[in-house]
MARMI-859392 format. One record per residue: x negated, y, z negated of N, C-alpha, C in turn; residue number from 1; residue in one letter. Coordinates in steps of 0.02 Angstrom, whole numbers, plus 50000, padded with zeros to 5 digits. Each point is the difference from the previous one (the first is absolute). Last residue first. Example, Ala and Ser with C-alpha at 12.3 -4.5 7.8 and 13.67 -1.06 7.14 Angstrom:
REM residues 2
<pt><n_xx>49358</n_xx><n_yy>49888</n_yy><n_zz>49646</n_zz><ca_xx>49958</ca_xx><ca_yy>50059</ca_yy><ca_zz>49997</ca_zz><c_xx>50039</c_xx><c_yy>50055</c_yy><c_zz>49963</c_zz><seq>2</seq><type>S</type></pt>
<pt><n_xx>49985</n_xx><n_yy>49714</n_yy><n_zz>50004</n_zz><ca_xx>50045</ca_xx><ca_yy>50059</ca_yy><ca_zz>50000</ca_zz><c_xx>49955</c_xx><c_yy>50060</c_yy><c_zz>50000</c_zz><seq>1</seq><type>A</type></pt>
//
This chain:
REM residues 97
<pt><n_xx>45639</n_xx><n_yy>51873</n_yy><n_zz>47944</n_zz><ca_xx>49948</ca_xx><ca_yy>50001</ca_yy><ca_zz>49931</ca_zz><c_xx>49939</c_xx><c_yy>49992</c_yy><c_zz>49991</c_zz><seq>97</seq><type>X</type></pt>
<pt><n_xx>50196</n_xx><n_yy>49983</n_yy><n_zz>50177</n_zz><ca_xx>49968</ca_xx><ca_yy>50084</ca_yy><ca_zz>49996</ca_zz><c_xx>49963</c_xx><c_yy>49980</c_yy><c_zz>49935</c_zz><seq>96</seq><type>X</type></pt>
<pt><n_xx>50115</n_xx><n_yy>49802</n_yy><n_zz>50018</n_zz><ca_xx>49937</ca_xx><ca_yy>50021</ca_yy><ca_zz>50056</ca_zz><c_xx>49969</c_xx><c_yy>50055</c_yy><c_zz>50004</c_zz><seq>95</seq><type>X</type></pt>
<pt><n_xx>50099</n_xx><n_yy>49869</n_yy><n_zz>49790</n_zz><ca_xx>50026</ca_xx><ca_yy>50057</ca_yy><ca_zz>50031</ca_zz><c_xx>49959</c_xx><c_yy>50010</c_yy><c_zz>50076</c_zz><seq>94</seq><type>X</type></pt>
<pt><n_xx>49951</n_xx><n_yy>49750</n_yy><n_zz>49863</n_zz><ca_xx>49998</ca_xx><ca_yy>50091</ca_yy><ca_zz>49993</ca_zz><c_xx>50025</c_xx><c_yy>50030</c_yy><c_zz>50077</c_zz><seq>93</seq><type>X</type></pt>
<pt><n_xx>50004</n_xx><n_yy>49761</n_yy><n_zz>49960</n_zz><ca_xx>50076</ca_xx><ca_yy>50043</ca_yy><ca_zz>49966</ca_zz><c_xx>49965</c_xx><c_yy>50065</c_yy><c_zz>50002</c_zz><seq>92</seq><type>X</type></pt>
<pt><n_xx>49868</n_xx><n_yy>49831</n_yy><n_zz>50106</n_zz><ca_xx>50039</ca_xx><ca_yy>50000</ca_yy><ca_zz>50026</ca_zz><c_xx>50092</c_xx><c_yy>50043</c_yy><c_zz>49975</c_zz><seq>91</seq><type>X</type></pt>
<pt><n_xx>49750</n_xx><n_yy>49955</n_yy><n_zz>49909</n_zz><ca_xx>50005</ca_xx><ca_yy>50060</ca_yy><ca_zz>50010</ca_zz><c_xx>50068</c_xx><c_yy>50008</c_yy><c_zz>50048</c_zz><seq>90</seq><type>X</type></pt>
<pt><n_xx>49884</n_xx><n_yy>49795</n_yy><n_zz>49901</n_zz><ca_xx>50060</ca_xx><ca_yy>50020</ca_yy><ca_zz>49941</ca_zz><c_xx>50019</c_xx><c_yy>50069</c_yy><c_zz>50044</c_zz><seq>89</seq><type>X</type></pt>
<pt><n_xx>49814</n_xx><n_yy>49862</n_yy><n_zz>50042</n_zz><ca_xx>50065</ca_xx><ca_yy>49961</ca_yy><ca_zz>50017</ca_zz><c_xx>50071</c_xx><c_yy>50039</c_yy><c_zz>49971</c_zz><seq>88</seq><type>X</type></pt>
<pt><n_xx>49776</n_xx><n_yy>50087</n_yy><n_zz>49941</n_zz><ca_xx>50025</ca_xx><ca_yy>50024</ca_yy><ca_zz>50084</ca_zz><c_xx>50070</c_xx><c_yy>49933</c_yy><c_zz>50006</c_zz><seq>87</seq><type>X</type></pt>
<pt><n_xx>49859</n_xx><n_yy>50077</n_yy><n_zz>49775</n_zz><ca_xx>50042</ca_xx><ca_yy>49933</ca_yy><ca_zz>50005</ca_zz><c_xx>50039</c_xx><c_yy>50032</c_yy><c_zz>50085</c_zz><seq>86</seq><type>X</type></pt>
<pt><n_xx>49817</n_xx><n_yy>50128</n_yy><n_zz>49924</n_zz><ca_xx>49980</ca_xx><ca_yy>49947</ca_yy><ca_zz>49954</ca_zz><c_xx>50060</c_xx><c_yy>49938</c_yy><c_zz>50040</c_zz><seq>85</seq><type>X</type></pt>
<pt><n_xx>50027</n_xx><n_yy>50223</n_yy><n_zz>50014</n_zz><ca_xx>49962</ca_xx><ca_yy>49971</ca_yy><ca_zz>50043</ca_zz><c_xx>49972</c_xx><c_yy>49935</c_yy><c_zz>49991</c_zz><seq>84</seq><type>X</type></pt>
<pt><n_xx>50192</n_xx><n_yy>50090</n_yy><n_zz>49857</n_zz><ca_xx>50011</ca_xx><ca_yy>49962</ca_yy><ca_zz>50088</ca_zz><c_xx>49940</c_xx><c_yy>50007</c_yy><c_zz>50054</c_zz><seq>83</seq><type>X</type></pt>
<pt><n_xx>49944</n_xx><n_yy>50066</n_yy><n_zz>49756</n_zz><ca_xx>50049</ca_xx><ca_yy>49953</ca_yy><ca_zz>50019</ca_zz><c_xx>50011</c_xx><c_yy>49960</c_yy><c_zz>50060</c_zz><seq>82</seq><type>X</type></pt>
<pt><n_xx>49913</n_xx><n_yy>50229</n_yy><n_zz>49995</n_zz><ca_xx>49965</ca_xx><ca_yy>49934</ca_yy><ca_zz>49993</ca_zz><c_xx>50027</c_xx><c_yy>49933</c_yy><c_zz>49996</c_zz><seq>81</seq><type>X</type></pt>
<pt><n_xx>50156</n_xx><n_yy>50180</n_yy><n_zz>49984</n_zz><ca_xx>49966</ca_xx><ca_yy>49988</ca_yy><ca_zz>50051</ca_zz><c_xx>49916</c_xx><c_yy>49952</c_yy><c_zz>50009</c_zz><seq>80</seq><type>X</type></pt>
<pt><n_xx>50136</n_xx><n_yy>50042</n_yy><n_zz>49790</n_zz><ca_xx>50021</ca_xx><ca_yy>49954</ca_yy><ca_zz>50047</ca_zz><c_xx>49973</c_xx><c_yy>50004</c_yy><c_zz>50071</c_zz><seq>79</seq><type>X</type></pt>
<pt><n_xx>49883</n_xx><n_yy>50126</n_yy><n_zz>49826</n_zz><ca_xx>49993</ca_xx><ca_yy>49929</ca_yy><ca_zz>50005</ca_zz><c_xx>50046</c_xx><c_yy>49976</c_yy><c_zz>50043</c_zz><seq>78</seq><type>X</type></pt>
<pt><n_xx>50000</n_xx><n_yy>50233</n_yy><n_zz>50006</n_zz><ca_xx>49963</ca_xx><ca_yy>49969</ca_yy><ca_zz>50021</ca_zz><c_xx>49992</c_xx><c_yy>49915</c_yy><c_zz>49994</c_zz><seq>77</seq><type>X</type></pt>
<pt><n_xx>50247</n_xx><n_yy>50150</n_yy><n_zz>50032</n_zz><ca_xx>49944</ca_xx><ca_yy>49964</ca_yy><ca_zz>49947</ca_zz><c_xx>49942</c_xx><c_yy>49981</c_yy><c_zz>50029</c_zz><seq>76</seq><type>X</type></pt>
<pt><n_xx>50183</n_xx><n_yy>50039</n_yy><n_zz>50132</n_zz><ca_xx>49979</ca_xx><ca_yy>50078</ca_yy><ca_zz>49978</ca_zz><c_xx>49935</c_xx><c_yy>49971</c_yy><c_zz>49962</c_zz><seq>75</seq><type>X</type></pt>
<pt><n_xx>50131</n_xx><n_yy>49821</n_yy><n_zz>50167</n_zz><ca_xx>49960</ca_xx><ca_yy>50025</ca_yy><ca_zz>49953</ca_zz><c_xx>49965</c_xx><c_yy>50066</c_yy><c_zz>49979</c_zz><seq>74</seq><type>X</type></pt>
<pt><n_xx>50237</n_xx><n_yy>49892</n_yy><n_zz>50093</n_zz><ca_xx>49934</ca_xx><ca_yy>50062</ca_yy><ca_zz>50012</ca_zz><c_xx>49977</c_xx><c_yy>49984</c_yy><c_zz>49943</c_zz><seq>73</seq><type>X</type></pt>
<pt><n_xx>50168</n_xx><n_yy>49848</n_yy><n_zz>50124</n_zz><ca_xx>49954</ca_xx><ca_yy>50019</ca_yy><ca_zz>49958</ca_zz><c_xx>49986</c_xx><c_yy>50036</c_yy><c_zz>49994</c_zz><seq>72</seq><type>X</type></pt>
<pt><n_xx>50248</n_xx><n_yy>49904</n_yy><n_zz>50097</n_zz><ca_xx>49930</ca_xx><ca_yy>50010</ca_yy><ca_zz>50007</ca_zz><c_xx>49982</c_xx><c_yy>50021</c_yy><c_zz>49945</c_zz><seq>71</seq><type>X</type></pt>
<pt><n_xx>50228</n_xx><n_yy>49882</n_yy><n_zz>50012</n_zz><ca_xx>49966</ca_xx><ca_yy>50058</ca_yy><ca_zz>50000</ca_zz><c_xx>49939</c_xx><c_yy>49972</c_yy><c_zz>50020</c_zz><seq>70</seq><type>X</type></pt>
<pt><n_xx>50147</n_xx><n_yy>49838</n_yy><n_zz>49991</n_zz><ca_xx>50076</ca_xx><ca_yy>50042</ca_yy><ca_zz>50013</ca_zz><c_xx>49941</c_xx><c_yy>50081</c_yy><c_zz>50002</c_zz><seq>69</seq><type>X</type></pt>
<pt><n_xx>49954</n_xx><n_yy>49754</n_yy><n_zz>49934</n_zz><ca_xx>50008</ca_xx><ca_yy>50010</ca_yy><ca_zz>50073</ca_zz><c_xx>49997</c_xx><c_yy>50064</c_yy><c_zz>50009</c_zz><seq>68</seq><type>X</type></pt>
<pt><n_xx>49976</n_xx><n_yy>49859</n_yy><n_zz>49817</n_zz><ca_xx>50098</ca_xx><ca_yy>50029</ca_yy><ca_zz>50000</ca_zz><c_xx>49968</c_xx><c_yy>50015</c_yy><c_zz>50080</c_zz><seq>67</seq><type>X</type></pt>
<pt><n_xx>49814</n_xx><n_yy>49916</n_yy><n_zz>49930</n_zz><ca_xx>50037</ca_xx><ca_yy>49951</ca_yy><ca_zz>49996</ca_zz><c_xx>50060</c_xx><c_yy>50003</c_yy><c_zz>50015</c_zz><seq>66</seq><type>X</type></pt>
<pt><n_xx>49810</n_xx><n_yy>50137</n_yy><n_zz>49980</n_zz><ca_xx>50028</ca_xx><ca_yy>49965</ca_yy><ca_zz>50043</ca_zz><c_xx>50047</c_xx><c_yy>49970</c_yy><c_zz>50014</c_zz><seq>65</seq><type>X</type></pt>
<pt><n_xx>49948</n_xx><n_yy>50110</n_yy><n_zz>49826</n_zz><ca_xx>50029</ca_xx><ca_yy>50030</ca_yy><ca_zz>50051</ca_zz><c_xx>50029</c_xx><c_yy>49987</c_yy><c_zz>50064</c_zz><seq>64</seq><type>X</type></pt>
<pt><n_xx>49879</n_xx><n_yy>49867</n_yy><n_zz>49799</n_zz><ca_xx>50086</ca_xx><ca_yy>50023</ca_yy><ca_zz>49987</ca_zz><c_xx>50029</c_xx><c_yy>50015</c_yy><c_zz>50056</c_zz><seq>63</seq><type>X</type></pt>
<pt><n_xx>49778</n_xx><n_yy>49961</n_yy><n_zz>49994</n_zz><ca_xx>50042</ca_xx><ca_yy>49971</ca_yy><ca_zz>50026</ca_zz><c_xx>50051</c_xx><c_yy>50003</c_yy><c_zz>49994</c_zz><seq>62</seq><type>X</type></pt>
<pt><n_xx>49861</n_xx><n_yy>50167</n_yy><n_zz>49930</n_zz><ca_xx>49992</ca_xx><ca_yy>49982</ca_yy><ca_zz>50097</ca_zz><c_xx>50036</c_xx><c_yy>49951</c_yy><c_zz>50006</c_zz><seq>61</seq><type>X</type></pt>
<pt><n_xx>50001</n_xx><n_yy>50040</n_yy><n_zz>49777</n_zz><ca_xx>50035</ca_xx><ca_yy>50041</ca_yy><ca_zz>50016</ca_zz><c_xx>49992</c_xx><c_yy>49981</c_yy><c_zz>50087</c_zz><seq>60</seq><type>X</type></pt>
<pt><n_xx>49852</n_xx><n_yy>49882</n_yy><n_zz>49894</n_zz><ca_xx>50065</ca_xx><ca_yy>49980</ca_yy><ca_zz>49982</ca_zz><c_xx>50056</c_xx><c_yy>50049</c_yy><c_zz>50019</c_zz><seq>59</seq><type>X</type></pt>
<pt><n_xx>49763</n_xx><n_yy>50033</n_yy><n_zz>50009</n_zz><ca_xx>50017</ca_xx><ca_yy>49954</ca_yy><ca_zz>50049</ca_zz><c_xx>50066</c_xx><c_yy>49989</c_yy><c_zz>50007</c_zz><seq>58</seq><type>X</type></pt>
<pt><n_xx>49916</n_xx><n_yy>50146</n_yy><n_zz>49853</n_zz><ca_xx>50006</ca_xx><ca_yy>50021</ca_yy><ca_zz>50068</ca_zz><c_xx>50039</c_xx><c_yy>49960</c_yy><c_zz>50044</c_zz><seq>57</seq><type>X</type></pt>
<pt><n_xx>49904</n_xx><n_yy>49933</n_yy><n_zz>49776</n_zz><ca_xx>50078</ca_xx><ca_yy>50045</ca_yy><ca_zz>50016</ca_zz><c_xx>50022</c_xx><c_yy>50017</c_yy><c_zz>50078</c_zz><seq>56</seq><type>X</type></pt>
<pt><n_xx>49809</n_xx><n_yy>49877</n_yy><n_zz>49945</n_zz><ca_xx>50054</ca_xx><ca_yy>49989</ca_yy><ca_zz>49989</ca_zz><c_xx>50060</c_xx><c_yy>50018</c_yy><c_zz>50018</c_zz><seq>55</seq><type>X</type></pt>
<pt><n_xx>49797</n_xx><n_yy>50138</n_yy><n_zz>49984</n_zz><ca_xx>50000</ca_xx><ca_yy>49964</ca_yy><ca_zz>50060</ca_zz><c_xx>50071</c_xx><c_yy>49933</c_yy><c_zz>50018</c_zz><seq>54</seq><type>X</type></pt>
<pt><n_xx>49947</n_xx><n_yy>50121</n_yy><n_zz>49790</n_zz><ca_xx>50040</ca_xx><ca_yy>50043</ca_yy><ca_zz>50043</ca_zz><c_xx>49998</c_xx><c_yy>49967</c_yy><c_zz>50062</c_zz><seq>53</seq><type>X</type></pt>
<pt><n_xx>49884</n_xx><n_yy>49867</n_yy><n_zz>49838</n_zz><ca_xx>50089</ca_xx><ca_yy>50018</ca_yy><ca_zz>49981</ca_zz><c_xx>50010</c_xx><c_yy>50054</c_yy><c_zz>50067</c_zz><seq>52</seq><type>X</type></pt>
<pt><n_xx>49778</n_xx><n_yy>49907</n_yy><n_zz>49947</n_zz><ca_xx>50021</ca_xx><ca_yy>49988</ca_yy><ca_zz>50059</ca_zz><c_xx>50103</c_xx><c_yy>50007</c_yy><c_zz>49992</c_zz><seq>51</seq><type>X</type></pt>
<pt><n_xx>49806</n_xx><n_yy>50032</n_yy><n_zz>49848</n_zz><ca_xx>50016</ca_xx><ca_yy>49931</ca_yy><ca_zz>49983</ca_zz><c_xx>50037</c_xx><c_yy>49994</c_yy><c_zz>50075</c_zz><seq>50</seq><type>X</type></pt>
<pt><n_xx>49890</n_xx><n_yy>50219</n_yy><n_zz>49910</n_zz><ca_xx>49976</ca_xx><ca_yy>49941</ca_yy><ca_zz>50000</ca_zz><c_xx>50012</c_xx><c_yy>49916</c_yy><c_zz>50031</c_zz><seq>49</seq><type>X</type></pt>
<pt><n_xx>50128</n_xx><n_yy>50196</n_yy><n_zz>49839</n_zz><ca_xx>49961</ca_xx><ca_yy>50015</ca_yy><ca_zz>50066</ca_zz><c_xx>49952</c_xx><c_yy>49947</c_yy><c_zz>50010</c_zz><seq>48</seq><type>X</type></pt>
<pt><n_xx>50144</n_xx><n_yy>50031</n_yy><n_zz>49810</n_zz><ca_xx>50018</ca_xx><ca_yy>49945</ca_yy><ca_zz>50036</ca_zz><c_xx>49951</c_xx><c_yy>50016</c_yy><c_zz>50069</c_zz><seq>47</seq><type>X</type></pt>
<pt><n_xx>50008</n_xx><n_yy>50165</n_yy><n_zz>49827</n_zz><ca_xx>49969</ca_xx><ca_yy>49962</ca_yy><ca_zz>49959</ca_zz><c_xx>50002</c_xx><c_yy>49912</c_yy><c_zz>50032</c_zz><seq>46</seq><type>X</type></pt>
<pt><n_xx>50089</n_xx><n_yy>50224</n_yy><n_zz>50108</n_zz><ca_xx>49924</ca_xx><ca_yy>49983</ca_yy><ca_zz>49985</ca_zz><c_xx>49971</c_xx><c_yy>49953</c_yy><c_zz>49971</c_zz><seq>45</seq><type>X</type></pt>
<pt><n_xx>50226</n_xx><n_yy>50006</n_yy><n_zz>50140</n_zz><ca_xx>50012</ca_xx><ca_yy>50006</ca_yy><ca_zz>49921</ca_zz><c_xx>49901</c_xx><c_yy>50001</c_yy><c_zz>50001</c_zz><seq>44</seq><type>X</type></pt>
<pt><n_xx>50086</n_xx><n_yy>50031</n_yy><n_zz>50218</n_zz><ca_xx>49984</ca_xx><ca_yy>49936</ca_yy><ca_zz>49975</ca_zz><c_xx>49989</c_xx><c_yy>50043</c_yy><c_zz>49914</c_zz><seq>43</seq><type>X</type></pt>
<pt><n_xx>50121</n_xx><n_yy>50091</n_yy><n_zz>50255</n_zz><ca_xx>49962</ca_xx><ca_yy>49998</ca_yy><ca_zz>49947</ca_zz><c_xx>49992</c_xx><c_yy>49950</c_yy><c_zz>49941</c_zz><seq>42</seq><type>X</type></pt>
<pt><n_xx>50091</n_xx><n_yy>50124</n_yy><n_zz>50277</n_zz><ca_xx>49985</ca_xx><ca_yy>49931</ca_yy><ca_zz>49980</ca_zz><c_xx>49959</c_xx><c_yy>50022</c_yy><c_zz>49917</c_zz><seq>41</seq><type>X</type></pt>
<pt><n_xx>50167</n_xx><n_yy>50159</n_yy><n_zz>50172</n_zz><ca_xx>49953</ca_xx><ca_yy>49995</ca_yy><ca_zz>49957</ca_zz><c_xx>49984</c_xx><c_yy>49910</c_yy><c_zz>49952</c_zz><seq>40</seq><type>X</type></pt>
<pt><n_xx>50139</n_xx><n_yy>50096</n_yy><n_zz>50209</n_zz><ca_xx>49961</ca_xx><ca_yy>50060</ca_yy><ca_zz>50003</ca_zz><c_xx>49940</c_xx><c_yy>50008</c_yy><c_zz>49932</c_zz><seq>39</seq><type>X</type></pt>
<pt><n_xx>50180</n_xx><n_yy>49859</n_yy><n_zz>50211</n_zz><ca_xx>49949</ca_xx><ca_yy>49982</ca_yy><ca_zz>49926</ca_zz><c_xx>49958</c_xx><c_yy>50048</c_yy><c_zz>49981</c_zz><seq>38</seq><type>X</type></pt>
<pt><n_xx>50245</n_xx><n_yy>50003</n_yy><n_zz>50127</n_zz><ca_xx>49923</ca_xx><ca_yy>50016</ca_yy><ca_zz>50017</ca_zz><c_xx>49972</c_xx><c_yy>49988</c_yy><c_zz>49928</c_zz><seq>37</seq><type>X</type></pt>
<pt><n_xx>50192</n_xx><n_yy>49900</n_yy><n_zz>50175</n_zz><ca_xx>49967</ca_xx><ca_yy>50005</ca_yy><ca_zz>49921</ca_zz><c_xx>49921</c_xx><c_yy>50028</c_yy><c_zz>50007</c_zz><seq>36</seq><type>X</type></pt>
<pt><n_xx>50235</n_xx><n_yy>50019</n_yy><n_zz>50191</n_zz><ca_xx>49932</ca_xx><ca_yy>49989</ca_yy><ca_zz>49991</ca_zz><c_xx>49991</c_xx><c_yy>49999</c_yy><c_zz>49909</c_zz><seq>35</seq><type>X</type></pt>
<pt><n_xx>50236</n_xx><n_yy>50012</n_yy><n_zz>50108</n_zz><ca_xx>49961</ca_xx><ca_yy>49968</ca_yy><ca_zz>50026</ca_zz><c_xx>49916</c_xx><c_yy>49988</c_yy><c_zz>49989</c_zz><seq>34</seq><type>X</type></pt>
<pt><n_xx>50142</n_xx><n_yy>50087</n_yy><n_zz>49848</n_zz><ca_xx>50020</ca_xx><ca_yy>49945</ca_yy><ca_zz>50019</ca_zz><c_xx>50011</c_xx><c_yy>49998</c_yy><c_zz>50089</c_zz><seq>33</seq><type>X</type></pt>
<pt><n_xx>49857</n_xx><n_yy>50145</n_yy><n_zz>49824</n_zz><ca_xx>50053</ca_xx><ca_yy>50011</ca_yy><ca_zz>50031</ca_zz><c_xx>50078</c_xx><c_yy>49985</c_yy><c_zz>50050</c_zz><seq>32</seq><type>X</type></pt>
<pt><n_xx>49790</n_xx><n_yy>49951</n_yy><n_zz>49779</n_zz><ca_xx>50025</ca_xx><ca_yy>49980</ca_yy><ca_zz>50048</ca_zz><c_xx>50063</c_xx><c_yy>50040</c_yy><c_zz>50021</c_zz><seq>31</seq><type>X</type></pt>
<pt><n_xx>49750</n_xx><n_yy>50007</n_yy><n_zz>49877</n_zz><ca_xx>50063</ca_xx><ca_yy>50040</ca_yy><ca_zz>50008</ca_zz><c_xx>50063</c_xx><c_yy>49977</c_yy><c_zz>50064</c_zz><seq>30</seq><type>X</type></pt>
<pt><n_xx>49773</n_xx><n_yy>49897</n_yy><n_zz>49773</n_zz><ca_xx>50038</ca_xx><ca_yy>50021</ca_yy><ca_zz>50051</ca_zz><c_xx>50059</c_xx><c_yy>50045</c_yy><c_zz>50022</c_zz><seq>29</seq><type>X</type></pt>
<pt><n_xx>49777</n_xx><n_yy>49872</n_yy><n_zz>49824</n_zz><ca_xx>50070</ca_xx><ca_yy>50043</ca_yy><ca_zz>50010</ca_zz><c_xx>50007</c_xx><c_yy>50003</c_yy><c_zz>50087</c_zz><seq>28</seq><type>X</type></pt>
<pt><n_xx>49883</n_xx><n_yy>49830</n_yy><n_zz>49823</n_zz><ca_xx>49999</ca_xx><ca_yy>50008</ca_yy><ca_zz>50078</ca_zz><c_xx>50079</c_xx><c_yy>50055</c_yy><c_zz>50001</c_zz><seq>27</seq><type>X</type></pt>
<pt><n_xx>49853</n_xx><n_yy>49873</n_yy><n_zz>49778</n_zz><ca_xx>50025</ca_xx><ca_yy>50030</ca_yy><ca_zz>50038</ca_zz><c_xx>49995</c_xx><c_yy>50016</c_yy><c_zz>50039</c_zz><seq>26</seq><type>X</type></pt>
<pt><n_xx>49918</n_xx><n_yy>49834</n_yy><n_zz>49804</n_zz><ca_xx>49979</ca_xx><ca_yy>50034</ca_yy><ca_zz>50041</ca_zz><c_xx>50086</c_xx><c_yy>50018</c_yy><c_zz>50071</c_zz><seq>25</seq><type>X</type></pt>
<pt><n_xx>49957</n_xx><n_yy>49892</n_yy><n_zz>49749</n_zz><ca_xx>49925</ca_xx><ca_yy>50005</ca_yy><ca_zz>50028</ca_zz><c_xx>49980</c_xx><c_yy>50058</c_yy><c_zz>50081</c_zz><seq>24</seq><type>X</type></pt>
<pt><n_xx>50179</n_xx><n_yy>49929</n_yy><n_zz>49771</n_zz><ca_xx>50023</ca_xx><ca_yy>50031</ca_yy><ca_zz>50052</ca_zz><c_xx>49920</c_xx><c_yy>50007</c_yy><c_zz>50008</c_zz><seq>23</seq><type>X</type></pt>
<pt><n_xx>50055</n_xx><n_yy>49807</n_yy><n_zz>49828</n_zz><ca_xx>49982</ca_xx><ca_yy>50070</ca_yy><ca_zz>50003</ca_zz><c_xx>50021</c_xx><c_yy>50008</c_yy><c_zz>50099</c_zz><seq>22</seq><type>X</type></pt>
<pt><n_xx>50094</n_xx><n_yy>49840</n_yy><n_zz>49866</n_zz><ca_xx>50021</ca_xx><ca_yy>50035</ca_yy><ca_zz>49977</ca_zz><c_xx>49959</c_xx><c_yy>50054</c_yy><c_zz>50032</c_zz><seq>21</seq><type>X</type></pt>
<pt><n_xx>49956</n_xx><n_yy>49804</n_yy><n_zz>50124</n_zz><ca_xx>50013</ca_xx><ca_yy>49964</ca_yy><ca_zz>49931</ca_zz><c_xx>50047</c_xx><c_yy>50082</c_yy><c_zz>49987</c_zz><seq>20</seq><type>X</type></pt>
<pt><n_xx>49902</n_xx><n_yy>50081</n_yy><n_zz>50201</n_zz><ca_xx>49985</ca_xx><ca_yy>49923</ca_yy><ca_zz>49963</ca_zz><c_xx>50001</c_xx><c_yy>49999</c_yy><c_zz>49933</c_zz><seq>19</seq><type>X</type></pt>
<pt><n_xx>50096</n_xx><n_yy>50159</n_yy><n_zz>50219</n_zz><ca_xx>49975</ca_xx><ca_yy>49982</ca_yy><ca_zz>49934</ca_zz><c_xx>49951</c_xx><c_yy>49935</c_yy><c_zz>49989</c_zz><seq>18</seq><type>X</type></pt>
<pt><n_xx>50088</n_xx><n_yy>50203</n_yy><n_zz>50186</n_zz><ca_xx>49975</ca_xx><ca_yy>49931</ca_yy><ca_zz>49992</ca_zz><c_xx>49993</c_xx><c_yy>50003</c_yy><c_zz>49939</c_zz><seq>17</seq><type>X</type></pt>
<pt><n_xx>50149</n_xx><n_yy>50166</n_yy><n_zz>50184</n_zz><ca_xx>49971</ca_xx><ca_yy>49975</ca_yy><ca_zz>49945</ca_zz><c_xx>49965</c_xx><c_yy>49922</c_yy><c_zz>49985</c_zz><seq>16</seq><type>X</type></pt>
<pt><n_xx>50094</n_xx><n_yy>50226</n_yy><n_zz>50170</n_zz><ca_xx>50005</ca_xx><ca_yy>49931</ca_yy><ca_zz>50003</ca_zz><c_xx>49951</c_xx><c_yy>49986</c_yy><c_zz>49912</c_zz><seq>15</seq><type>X</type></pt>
<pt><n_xx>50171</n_xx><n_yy>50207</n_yy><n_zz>50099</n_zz><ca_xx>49919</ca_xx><ca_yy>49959</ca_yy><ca_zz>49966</ca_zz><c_xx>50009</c_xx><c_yy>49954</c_yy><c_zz>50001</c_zz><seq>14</seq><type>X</type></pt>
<pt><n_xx>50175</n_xx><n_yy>50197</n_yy><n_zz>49973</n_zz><ca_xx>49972</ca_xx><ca_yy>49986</ca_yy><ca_zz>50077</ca_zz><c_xx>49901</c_xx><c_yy>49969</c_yy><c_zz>49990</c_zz><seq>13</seq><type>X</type></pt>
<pt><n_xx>50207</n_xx><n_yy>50027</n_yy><n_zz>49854</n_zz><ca_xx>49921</ca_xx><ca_yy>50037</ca_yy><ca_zz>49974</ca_zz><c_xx>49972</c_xx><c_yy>50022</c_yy><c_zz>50076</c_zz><seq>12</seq><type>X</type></pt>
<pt><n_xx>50212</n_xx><n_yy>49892</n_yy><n_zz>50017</n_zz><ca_xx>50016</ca_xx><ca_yy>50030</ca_yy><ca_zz>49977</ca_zz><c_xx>49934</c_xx><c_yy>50060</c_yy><c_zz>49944</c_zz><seq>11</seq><type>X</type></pt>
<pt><n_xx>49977</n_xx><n_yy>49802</n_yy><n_zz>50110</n_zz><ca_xx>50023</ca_xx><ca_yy>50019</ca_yy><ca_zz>50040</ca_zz><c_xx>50031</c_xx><c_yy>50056</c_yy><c_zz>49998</c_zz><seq>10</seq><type>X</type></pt>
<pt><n_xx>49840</n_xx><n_yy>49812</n_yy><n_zz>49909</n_zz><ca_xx>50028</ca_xx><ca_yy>50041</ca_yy><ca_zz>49962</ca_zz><c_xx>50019</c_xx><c_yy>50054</c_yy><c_zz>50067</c_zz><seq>9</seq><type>X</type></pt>
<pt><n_xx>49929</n_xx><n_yy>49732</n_yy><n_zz>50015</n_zz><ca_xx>50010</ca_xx><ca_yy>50062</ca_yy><ca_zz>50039</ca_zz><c_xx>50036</c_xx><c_yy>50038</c_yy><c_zz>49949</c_zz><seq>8</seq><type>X</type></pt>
<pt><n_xx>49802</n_xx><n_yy>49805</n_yy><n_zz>49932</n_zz><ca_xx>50068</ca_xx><ca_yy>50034</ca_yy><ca_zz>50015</ca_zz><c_xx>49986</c_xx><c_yy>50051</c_yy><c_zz>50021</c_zz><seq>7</seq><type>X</type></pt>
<pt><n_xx>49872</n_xx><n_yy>49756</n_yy><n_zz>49921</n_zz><ca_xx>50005</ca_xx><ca_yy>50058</ca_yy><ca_zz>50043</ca_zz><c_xx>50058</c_xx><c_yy>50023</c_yy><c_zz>50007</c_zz><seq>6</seq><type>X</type></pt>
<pt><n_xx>49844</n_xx><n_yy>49858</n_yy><n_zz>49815</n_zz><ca_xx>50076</ca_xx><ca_yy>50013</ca_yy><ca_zz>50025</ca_zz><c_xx>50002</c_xx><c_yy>50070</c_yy><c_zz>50038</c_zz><seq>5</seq><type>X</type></pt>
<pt><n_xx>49802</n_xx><n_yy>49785</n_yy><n_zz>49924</n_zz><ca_xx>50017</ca_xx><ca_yy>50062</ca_yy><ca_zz>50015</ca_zz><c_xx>50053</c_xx><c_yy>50003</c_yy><c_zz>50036</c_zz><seq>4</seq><type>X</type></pt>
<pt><n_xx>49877</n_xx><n_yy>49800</n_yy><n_zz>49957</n_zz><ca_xx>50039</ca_xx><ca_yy>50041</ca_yy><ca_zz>49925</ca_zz><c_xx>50040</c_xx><c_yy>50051</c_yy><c_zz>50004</c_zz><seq>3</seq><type>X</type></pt>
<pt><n_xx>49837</n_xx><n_yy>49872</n_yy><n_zz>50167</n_zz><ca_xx>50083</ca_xx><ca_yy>49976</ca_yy><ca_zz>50009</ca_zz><c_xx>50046</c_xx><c_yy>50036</c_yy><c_zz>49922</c_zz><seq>2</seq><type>X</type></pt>
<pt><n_xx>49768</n_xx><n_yy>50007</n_yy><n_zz>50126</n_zz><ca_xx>50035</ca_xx><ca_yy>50058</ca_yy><ca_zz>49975</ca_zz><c_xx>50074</c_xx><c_yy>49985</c_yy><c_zz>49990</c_zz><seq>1</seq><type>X</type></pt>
//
């Protein structure tokens, strides 16, 4: 999946994925700067399939990780699967979550 361009629209409050020109799939959010709550994961229909939102996910979890600086909530059903799916990863959700 090395084609695909991930971004923080911060100002949509969304994470974004493309590939090549088309926009395949979205991860909104609400950050209060301490917690991001992921409240909607969605895959362009005609890109469903191919494992893009699971992507996305991932990539925003590491972003987060990465600044350190907030927690998770997963509001969203897929991201909570998500992090059942990837438990190495549940060390940034929110604990009351």
């Amino acid at each position: 999946m090395s084609e695909l361009r991930f971004s923080n629209e911060p100002d949509a409050s969304r994470y974004t994925l493309h590939r090549g020109d088309d926009l395949v799939s979205i991860l909104d959010y609400r950050d209060d700067g301490r917690t991001v709550a992921m409240t909607r994961a969605y895959t362009v229909p005609t890109f469903r399939g191919h494992g893009y939102a699971g992507e996305l996910v991932g990539r925003a979890v590491a972003e987060l990780e990465s600044s350190g600086d907030r927690k998770i909530i997963p509001v969203c059903w897929y991201v909570a699967d998500w992090f059942d799916e990837n438990p190495s990863h549940r060390g940034i959700l929110n604990p009351r979550a």
